[in-house]
C-alpha positions as CSV (number, residue, x, y, z in Angstrom):
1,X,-106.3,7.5,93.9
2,X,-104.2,9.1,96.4
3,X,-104.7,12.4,97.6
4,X,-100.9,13.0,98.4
5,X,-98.3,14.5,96.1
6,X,-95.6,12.2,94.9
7,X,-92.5,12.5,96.8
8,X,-90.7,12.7,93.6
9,X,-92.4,15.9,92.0
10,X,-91.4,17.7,95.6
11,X,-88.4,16.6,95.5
12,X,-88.2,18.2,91.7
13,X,-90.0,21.1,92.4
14,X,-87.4,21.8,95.1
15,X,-84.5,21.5,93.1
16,X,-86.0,23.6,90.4
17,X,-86.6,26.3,93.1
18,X,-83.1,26.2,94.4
19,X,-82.1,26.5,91.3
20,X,-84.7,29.5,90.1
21,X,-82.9,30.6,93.5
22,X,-79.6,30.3,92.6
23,X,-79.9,31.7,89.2
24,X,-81.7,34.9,90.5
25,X,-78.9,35.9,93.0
26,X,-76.3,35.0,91.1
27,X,-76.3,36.1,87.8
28,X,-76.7,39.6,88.7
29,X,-74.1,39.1,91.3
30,X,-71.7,38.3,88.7
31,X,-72.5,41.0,86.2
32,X,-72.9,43.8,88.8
33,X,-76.6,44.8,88.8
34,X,-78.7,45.4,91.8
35,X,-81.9,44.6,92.5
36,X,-83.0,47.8,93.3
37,X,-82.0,51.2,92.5
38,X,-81.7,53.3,95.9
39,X,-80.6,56.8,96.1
40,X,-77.1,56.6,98.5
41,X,-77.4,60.2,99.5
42,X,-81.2,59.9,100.9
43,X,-80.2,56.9,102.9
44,X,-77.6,58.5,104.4
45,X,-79.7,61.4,105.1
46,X,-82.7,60.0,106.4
47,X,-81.3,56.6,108.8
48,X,-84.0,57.8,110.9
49,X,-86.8,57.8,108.7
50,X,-88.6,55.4,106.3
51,X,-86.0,54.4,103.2
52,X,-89.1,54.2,101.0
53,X,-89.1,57.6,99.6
54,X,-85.1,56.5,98.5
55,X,-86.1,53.8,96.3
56,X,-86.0,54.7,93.2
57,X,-87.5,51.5,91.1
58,X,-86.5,47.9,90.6
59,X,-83.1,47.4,88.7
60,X,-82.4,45.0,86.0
61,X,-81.8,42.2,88.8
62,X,-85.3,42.9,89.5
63,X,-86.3,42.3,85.9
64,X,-84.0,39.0,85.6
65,X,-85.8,37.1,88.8
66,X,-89.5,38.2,87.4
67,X,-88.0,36.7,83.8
68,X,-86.9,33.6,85.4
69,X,-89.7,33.4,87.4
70,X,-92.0,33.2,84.5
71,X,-89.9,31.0,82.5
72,X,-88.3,28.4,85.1
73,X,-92.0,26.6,86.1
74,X,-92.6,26.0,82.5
75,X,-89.0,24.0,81.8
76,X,-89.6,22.6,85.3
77,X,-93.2,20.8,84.4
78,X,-91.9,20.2,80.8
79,X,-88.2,18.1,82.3
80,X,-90.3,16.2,84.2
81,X,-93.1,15.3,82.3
82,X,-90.9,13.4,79.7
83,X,-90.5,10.9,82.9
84,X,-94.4,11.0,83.5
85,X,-97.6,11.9,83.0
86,X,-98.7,14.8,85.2
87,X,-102.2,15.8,86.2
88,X,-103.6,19.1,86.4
89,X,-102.7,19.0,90.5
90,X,-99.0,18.2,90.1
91,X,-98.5,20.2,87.4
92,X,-99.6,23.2,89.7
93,X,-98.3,22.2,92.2
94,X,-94.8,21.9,90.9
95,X,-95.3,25.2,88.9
96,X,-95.9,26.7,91.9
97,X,-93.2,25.8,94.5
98,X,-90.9,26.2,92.0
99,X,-91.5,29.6,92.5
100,X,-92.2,29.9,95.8
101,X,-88.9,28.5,97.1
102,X,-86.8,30.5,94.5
103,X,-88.5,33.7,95.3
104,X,-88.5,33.1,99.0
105,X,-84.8,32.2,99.1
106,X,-84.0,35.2,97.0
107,X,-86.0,37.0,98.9
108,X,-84.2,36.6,101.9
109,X,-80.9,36.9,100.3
110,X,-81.7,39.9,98.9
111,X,-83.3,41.4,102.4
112,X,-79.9,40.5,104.0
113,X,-77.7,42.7,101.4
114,X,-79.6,45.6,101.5
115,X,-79.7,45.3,105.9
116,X,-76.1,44.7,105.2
117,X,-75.1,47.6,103.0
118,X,-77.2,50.3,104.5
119,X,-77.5,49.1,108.4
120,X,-81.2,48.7,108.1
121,X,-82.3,45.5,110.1
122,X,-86.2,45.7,109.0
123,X,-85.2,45.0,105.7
124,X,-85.8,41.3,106.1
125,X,-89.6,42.5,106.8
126,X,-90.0,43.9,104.0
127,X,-88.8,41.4,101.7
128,X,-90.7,38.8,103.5
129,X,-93.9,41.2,103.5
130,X,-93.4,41.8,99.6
131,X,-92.9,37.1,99.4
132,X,-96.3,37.0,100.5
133,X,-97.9,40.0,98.9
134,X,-97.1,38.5,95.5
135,X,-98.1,34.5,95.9
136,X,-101.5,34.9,94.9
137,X,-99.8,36.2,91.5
138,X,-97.7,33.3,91.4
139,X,-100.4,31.0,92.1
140,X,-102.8,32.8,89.6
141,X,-99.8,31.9,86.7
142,X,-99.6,28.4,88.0
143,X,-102.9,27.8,87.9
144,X,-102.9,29.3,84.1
145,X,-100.3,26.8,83.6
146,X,-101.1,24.3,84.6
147,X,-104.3,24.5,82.3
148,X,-101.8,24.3,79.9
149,X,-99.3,21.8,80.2
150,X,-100.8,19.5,82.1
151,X,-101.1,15.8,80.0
152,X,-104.5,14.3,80.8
């Protein structure tokens, strides 16, 4: 038995990413929400200082990505195992870059429209900083499900 992945369960756990991607910028996009909540008069107040003490909490764009992140692995692994059987080591691993790839990508986007609204280039950072702060969650829920839906 191989140790490599098959190409074809990357290849699908890439396009389920760019789609968890998609969908997560997108859809709130569309209906108007933000992904945070930031207080307008505080960043225009404090440019100089640390914009943390503006946030105000996550938004319902916030809520929608953490939703689709839960739910988007477990359609992922259950599309493609109709095609084949999957092992407990594909099934996490697709589980997993699924979401990795959509929350990265959103993450970036998301770091580029705050920079880009409030002129605040280390936004990117912190978007990046809070990608990797939360992938040992992600892999935590892959690993759970993949205990779970995983055919042999």
């Amino acid at each position: 038995m191989s140790n490599k992945l098959k190409k074809e369960i990357l290849k699908h756990a890439l396009f389920s990413g760019l789609l968890l991607a998609l969908i997560s910028i997108s859809v709130p996009l569309i209906i108007g929400f933000d992904f945070y909540i930031i207080d307008k008069d505080c960043v225009t107040d404090s440019i100089d200082e640390n914009l943390t003490s503006c946030f105000i909490g996550p938004s319902s764009g916030w809520f929608l990505h953490i939703f689709l992140c839960l739910v988007t692995p477990v359609f992922s692994v259950l599309v493609y195992r109709k095609k084949l059987n999957l092992i407990y080591r594909e099934c996490f691993s697709m589980c997993f870059l699924t979401v990795a790839i959509g929350t990265l990508i959103s993450q970036f986007v998301n770091g580029y429209n705050l920079a880009s609204e409030y002129n605040l280039p280390y936004h990117y950072l912190l978007e990046l900083q809070n990608f990797v702060f939360t992938l040992p969650m992600w892999a935590a829920y892959s690993f759970l499900l993949a205990l779970f839906l995983k055919n042999k």
